[in-house]
mmCIF file of the N, C-alpha and C atoms, coordinates in Angstrom:
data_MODEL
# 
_entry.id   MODEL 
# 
loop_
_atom_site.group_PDB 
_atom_site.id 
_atom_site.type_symbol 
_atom_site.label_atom_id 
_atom_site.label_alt_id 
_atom_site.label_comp_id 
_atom_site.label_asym_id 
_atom_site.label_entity_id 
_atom_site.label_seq_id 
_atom_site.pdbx_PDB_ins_code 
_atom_site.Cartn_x 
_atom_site.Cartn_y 
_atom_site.Cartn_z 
_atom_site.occupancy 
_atom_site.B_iso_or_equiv 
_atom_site.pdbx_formal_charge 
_atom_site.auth_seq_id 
_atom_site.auth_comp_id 
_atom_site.auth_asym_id 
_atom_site.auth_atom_id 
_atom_site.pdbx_PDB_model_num 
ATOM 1   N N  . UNK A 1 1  ? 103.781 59.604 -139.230 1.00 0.00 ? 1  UNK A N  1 
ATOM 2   C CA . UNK A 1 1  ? 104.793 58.585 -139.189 1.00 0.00 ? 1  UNK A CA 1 
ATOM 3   C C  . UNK A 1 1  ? 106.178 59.194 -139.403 1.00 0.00 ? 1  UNK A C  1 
ATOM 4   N N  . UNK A 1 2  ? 106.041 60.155 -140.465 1.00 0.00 ? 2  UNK A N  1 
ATOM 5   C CA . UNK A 1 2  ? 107.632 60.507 -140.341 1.00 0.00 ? 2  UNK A CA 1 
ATOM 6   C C  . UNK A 1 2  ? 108.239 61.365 -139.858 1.00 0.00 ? 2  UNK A C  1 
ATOM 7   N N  . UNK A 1 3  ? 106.893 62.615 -139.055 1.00 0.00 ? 3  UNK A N  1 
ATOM 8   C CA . UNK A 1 3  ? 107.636 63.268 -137.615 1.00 0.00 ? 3  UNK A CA 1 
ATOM 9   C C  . UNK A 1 3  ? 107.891 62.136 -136.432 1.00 0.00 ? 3  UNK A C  1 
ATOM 10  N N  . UNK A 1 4  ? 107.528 61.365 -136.455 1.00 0.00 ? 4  UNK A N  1 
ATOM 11  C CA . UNK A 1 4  ? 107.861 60.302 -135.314 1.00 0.00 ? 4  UNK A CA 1 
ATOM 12  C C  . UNK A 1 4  ? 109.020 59.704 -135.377 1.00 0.00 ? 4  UNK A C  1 
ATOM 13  N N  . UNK A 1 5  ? 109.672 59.739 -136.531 1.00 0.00 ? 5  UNK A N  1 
ATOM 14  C CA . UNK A 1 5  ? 110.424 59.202 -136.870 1.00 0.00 ? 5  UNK A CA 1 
ATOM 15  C C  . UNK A 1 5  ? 112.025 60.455 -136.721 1.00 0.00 ? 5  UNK A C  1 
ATOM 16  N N  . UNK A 1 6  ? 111.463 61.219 -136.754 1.00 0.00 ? 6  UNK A N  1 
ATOM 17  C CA . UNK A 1 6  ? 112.175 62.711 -137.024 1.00 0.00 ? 6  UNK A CA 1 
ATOM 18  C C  . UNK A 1 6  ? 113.078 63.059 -135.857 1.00 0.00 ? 6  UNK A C  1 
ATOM 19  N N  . UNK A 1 7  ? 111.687 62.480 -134.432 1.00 0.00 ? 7  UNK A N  1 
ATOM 20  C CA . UNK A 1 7  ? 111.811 62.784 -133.620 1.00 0.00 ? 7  UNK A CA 1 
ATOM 21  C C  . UNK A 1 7  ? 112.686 62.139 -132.765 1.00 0.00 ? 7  UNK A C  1 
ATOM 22  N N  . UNK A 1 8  ? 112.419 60.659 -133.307 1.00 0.00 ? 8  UNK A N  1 
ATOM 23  C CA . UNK A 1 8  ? 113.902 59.149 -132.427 1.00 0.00 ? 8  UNK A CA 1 
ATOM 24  C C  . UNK A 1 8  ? 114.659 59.672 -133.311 1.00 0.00 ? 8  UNK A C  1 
ATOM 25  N N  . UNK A 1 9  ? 115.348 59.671 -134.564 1.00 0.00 ? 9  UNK A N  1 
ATOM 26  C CA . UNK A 1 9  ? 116.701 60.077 -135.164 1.00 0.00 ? 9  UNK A CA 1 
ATOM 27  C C  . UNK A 1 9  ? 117.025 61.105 -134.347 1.00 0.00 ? 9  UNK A C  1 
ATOM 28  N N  . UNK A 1 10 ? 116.224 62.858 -133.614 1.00 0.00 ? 10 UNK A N  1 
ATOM 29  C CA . UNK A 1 10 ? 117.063 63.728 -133.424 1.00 0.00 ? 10 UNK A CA 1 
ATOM 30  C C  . UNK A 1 10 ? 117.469 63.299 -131.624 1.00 0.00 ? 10 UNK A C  1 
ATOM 31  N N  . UNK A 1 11 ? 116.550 62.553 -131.308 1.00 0.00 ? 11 UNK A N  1 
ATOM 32  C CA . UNK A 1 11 ? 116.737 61.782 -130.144 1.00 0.00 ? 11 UNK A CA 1 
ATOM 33  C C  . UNK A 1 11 ? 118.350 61.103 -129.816 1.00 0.00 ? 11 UNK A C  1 
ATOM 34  N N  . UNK A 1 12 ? 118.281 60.635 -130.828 1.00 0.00 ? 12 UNK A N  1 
ATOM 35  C CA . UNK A 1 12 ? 119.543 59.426 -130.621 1.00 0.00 ? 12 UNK A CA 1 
ATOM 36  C C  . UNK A 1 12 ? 120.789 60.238 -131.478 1.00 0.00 ? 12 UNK A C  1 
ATOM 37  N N  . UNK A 1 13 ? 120.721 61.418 -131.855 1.00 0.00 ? 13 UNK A N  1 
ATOM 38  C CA . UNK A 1 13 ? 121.645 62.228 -132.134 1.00 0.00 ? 13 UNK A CA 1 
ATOM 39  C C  . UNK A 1 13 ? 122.338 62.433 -131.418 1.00 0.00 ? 13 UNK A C  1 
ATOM 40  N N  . UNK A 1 14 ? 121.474 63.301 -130.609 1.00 0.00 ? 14 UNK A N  1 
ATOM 41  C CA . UNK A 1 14 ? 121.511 63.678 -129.006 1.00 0.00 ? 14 UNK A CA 1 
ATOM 42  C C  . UNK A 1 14 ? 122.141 63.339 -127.878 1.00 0.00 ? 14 UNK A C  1 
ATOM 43  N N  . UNK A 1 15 ? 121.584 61.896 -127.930 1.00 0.00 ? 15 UNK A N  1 
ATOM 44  C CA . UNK A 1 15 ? 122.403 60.516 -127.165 1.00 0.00 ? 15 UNK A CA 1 
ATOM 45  C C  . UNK A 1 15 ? 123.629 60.497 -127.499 1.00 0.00 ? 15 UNK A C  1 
ATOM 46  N N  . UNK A 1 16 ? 123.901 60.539 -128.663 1.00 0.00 ? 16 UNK A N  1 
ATOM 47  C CA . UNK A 1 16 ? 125.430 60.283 -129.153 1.00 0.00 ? 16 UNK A CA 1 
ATOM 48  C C  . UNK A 1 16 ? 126.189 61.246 -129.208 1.00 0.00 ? 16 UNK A C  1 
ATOM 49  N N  . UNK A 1 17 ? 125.460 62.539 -129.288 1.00 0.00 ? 17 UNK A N  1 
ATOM 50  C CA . UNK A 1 17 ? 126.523 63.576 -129.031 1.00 0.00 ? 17 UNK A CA 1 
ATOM 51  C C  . UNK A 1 17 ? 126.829 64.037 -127.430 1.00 0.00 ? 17 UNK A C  1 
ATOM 52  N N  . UNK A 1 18 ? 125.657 63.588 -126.298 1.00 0.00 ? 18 UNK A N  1 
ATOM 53  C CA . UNK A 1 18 ? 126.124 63.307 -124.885 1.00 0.00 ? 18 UNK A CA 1 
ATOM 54  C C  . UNK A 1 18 ? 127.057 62.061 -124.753 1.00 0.00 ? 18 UNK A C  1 
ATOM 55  N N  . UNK A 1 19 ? 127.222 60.995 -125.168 1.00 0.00 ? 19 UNK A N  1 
ATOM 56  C CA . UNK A 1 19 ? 127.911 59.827 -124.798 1.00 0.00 ? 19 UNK A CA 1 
ATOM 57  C C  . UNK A 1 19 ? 129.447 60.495 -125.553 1.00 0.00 ? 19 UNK A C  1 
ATOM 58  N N  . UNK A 1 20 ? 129.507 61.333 -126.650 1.00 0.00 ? 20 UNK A N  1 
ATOM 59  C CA . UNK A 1 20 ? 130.809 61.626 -127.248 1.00 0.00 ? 20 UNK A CA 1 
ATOM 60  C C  . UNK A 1 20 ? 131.600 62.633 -126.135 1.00 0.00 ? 20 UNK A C  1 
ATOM 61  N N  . UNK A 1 21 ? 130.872 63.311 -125.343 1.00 0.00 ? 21 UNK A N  1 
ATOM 62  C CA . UNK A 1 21 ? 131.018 64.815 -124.227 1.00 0.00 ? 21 UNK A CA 1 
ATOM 63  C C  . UNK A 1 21 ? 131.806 63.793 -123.083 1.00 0.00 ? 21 UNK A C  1 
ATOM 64  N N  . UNK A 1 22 ? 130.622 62.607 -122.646 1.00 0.00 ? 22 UNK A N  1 
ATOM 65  C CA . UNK A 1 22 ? 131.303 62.007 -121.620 1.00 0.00 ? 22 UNK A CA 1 
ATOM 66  C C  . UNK A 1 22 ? 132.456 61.322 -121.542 1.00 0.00 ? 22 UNK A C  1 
ATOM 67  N N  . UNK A 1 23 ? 132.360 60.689 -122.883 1.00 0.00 ? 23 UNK A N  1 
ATOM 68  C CA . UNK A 1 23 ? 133.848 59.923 -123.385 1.00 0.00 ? 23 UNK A CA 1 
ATOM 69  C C  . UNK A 1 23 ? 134.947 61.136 -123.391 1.00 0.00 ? 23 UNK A C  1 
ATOM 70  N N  . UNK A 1 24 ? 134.555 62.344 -123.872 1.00 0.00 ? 24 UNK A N  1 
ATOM 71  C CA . UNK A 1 24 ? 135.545 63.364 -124.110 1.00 0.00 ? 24 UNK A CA 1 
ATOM 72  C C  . UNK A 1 24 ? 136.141 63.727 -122.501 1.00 0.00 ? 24 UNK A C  1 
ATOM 73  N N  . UNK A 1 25 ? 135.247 63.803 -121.650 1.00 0.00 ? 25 UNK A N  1 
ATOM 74  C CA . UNK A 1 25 ? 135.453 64.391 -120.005 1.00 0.00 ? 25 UNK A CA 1 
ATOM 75  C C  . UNK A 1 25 ? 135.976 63.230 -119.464 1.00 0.00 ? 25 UNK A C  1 
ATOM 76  N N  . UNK A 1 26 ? 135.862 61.714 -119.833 1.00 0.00 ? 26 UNK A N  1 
ATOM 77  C CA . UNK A 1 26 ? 136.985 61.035 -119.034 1.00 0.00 ? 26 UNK A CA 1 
ATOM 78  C C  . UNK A 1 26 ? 137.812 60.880 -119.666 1.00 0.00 ? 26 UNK A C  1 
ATOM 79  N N  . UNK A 1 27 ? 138.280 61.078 -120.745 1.00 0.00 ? 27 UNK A N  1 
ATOM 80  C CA . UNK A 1 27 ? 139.840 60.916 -120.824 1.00 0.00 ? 27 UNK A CA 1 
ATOM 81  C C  . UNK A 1 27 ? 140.649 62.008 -120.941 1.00 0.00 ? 27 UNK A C  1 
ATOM 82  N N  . UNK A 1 28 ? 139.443 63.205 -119.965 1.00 0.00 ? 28 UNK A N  1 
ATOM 83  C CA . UNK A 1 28 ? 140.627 64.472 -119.857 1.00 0.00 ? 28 UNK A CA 1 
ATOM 84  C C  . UNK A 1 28 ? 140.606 63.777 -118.051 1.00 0.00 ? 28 UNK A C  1 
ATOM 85  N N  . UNK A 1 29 ? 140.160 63.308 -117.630 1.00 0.00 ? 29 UNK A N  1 
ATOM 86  C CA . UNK A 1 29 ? 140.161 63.206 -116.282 1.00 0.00 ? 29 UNK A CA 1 
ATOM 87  C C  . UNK A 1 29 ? 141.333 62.084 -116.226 1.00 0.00 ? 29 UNK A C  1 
ATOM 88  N N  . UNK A 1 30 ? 141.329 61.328 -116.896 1.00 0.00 ? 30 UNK A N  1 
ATOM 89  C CA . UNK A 1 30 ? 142.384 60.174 -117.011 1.00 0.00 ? 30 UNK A CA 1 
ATOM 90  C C  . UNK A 1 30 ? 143.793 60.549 -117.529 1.00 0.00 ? 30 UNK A C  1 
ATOM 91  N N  . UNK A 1 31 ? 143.611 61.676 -118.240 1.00 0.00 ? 31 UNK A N  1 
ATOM 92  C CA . UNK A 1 31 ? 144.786 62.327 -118.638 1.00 0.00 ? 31 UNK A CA 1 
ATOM 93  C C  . UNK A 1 31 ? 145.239 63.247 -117.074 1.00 0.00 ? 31 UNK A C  1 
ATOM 94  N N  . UNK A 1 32 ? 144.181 64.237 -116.725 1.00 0.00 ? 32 UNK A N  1 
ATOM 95  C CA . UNK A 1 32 ? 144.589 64.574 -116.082 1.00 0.00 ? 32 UNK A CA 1 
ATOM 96  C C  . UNK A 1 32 ? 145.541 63.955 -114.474 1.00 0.00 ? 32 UNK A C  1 
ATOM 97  N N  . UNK A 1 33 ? 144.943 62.768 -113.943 1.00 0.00 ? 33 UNK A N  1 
ATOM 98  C CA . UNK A 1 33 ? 145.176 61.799 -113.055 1.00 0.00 ? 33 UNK A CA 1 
ATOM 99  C C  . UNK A 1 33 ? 146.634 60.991 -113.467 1.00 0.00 ? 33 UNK A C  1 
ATOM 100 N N  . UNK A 1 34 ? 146.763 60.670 -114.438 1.00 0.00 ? 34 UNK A N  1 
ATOM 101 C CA . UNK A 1 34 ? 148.607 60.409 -114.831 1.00 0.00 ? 34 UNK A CA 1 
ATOM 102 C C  . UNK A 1 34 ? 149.223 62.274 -114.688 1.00 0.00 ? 34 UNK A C  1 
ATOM 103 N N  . UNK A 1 35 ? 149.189 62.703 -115.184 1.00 0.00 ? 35 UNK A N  1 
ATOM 104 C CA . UNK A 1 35 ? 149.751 64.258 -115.170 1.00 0.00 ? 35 UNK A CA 1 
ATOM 105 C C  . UNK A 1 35 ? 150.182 64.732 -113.260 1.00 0.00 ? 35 UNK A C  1 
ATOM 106 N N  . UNK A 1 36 ? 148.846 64.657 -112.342 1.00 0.00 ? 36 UNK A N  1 
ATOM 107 C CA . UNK A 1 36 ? 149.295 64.312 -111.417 1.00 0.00 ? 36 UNK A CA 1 
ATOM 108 C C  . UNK A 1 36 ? 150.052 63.984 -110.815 1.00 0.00 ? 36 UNK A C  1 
ATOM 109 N N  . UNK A 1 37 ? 149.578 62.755 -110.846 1.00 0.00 ? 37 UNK A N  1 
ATOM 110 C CA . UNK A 1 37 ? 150.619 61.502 -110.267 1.00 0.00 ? 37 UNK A CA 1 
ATOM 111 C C  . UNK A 1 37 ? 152.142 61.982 -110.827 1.00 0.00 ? 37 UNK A C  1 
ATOM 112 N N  . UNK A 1 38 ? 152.528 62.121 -112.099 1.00 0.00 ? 38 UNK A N  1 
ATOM 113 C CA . UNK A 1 38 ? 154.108 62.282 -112.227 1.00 0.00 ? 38 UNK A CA 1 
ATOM 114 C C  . UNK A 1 38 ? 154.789 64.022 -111.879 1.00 0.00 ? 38 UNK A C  1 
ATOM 115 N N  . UNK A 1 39 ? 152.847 64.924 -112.056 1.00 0.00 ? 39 UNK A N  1 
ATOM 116 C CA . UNK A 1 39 ? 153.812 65.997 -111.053 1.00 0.00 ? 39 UNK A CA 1 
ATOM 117 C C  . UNK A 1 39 ? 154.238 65.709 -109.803 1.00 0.00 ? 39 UNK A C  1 
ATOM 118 N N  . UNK A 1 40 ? 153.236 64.517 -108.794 1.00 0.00 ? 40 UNK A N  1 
ATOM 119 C CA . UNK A 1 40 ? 154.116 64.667 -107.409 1.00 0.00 ? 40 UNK A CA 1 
ATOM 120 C C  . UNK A 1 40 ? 155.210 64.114 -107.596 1.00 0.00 ? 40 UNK A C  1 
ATOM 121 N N  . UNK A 1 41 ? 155.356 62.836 -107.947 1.00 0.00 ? 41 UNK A N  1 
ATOM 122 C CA . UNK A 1 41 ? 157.087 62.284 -108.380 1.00 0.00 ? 41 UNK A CA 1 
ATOM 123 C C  . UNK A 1 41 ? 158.024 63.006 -108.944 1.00 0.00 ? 41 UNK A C  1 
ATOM 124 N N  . UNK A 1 42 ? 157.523 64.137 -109.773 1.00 0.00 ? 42 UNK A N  1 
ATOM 125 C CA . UNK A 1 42 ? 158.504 65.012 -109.832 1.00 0.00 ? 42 UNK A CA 1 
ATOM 126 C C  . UNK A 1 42 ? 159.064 66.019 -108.861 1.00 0.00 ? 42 UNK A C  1 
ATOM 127 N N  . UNK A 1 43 ? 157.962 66.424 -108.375 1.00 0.00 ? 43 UNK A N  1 
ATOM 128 C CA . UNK A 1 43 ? 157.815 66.815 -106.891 1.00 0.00 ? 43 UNK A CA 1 
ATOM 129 C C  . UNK A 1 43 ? 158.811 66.391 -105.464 1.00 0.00 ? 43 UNK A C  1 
ATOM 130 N N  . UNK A 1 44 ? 158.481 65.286 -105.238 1.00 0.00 ? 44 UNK A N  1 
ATOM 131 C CA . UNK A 1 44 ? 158.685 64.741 -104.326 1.00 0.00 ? 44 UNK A CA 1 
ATOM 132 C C  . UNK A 1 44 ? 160.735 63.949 -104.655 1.00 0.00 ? 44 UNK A C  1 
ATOM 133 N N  . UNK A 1 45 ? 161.133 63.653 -106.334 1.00 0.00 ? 45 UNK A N  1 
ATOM 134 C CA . UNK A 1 45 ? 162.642 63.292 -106.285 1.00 0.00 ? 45 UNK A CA 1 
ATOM 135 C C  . UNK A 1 45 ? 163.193 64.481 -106.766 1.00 0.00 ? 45 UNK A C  1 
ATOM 136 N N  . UNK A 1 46 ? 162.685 66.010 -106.737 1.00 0.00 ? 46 UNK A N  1 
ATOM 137 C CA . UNK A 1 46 ? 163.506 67.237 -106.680 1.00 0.00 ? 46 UNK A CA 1 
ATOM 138 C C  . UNK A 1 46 ? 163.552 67.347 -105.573 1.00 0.00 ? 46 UNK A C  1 
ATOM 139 N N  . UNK A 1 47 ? 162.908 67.014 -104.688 1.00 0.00 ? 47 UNK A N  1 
ATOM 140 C CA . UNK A 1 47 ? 162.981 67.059 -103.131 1.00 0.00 ? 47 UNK A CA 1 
ATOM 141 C C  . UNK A 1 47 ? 163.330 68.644 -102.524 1.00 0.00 ? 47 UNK A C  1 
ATOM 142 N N  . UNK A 1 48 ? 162.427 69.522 -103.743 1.00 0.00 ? 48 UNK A N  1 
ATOM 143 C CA . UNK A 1 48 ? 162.150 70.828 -103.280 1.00 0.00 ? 48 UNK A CA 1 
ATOM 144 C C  . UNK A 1 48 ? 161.328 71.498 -102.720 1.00 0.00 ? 48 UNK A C  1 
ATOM 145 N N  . UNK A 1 49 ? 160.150 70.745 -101.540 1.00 0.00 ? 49 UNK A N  1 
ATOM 146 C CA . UNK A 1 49 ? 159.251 70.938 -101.021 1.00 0.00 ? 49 UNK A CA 1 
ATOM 147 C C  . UNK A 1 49 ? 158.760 69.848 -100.149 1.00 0.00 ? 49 UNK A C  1 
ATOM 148 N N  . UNK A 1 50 ? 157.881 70.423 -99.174  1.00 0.00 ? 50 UNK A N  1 
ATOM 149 C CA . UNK A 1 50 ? 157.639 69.552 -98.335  1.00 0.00 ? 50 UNK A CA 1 
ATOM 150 C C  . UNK A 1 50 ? 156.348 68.239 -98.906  1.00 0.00 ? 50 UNK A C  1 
ATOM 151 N N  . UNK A 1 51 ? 156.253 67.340 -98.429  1.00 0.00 ? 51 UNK A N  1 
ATOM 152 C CA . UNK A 1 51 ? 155.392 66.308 -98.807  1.00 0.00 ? 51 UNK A CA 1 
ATOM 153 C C  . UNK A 1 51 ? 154.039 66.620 -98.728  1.00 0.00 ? 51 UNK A C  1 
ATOM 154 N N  . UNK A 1 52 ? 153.762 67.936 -98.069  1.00 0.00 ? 52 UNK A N  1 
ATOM 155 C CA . UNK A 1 52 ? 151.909 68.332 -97.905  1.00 0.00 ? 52 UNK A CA 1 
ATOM 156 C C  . UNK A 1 52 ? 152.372 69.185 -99.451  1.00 0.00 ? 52 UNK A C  1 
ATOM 157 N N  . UNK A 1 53 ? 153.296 70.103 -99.362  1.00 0.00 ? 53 UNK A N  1 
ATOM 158 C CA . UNK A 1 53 ? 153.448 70.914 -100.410 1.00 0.00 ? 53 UNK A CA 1 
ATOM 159 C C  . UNK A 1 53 ? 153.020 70.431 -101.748 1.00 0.00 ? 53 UNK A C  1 
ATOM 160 N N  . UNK A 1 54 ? 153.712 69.372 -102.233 1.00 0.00 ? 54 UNK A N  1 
ATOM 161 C CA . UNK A 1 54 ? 153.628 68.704 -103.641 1.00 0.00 ? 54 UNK A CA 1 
ATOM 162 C C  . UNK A 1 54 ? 152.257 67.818 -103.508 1.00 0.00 ? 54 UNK A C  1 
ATOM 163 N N  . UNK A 1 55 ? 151.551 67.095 -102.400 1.00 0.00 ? 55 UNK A N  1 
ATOM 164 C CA . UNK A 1 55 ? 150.007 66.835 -102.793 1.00 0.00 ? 55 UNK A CA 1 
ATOM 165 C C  . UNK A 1 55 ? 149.343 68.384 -102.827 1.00 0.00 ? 55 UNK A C  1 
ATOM 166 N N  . UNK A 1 56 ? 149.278 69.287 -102.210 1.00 0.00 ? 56 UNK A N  1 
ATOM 167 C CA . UNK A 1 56 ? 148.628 70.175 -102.723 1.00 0.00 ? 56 UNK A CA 1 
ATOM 168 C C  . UNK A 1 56 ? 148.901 70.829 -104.364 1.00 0.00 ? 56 UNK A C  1 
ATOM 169 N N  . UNK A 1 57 ? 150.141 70.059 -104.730 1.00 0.00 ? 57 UNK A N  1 
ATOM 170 C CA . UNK A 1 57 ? 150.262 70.816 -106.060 1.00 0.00 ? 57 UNK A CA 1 
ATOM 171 C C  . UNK A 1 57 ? 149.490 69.389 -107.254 1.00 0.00 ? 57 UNK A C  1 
ATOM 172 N N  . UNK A 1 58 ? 149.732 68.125 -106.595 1.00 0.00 ? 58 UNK A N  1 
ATOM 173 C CA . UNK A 1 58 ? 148.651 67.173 -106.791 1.00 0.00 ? 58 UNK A CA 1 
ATOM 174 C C  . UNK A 1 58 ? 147.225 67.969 -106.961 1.00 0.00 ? 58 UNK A C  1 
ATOM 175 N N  . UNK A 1 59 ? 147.042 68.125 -105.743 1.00 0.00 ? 59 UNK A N  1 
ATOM 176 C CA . UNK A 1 59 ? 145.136 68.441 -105.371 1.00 0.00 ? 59 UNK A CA 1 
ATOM 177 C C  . UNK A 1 59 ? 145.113 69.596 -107.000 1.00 0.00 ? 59 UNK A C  1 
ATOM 178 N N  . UNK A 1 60 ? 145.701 70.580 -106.820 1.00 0.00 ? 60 UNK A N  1 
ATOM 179 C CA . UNK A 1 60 ? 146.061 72.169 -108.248 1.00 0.00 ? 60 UNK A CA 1 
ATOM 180 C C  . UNK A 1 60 ? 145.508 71.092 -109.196 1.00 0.00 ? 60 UNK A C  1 
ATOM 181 N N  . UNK A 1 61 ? 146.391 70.363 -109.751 1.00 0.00 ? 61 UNK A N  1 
ATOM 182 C CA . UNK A 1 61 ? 145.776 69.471 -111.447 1.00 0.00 ? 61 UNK A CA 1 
ATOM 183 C C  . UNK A 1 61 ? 144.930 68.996 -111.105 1.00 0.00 ? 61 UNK A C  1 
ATOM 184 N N  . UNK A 1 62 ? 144.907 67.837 -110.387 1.00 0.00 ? 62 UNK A N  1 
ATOM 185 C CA . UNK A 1 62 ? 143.470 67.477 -110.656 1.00 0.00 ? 62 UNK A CA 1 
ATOM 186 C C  . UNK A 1 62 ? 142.242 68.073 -110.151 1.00 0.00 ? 62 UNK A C  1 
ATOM 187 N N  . UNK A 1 63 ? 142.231 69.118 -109.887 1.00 0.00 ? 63 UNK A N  1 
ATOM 188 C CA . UNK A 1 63 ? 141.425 70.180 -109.668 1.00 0.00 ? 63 UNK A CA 1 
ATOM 189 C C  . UNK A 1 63 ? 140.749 71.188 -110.945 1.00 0.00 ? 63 UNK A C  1 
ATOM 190 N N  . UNK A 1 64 ? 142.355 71.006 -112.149 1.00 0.00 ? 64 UNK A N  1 
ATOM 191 C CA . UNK A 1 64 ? 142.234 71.803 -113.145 1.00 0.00 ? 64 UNK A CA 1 
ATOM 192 C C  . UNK A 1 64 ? 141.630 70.625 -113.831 1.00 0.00 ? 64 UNK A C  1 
ATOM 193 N N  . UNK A 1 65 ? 141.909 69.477 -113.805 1.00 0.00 ? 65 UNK A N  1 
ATOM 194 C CA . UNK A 1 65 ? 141.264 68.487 -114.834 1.00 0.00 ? 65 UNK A CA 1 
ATOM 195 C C  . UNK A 1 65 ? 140.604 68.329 -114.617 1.00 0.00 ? 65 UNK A C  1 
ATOM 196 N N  . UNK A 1 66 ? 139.512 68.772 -113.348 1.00 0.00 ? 66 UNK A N  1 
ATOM 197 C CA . UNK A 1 66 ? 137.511 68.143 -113.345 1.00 0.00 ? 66 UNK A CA 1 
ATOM 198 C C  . UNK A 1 66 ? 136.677 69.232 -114.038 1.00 0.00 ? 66 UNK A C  1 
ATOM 199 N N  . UNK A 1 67 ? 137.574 70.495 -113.665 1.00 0.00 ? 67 UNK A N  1 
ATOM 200 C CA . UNK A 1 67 ? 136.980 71.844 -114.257 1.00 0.00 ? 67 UNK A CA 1 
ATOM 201 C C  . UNK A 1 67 ? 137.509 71.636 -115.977 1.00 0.00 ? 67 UNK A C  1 
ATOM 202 N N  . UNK A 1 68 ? 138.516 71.398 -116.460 1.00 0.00 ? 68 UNK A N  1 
ATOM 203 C CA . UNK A 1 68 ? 138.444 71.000 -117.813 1.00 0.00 ? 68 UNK A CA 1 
ATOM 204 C C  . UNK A 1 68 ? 137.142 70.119 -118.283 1.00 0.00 ? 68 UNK A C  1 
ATOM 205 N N  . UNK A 1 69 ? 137.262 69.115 -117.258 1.00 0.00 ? 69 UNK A N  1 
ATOM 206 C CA . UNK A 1 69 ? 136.277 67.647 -118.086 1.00 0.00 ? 69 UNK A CA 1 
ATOM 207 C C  . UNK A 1 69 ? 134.569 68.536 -118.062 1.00 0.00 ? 69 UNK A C  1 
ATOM 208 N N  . UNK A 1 70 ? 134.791 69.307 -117.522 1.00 0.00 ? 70 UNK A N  1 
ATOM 209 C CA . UNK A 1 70 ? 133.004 69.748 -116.800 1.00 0.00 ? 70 UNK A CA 1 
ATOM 210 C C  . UNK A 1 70 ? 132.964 70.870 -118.257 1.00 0.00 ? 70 UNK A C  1 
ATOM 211 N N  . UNK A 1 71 ? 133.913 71.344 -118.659 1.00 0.00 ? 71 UNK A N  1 
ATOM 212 C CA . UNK A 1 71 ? 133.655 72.507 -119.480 1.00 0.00 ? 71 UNK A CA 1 
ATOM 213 C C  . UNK A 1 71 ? 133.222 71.994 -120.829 1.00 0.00 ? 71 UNK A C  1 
ATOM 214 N N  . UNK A 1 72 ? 133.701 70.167 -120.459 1.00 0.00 ? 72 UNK A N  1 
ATOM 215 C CA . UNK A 1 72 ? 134.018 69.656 -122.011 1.00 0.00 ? 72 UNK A CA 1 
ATOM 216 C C  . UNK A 1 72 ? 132.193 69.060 -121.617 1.00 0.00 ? 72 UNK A C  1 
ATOM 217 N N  . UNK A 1 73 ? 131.481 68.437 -120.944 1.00 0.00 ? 73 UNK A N  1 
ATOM 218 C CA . UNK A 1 73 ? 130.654 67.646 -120.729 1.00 0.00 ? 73 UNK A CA 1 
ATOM 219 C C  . UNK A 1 73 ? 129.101 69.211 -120.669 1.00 0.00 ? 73 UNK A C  1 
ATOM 220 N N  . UNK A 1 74 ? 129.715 70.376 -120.106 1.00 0.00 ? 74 UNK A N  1 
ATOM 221 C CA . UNK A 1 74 ? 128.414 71.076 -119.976 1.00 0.00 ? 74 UNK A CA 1 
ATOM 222 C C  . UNK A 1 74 ? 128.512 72.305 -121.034 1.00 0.00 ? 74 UNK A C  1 
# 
């Protein structure tokens, strides 16, 4: 009875320390996705590059923020 018991507590540890990883990986992804967004606006009213230029510097972050969220989740 009380390895069975041993075994749902380290269970639901577990659970909660995956649900804390995932919570942790979206709000680097949500962080990262505003960060974005105001690099192209910064981007785009310095009006020092062309309009493919600054989404590719878009695509750069949030590129760096899935590989952040993945480092945080695996």
């Amino acid at each position: 009875m009380a390895a069975s018991f041993l075994a749902t507590a380290s269970g639901l540890s577990q659970a909660t320390e995956h649900a804390q990883q995932r919570r942790g990986g979206r709000d680097v992804r949500e962080e990262t996705r505003q960060g974005a967004r105001n690099t192209k606006q910064d981007c785009r009213a310095a009006n020092q590059q062309s309009s493919s230029q600054c989404w590719q510097d878009k695509r750069r972050s949030k590129q760096h923020g899935r590989q952040a969220a993945r480092e945080i989740r695996y």
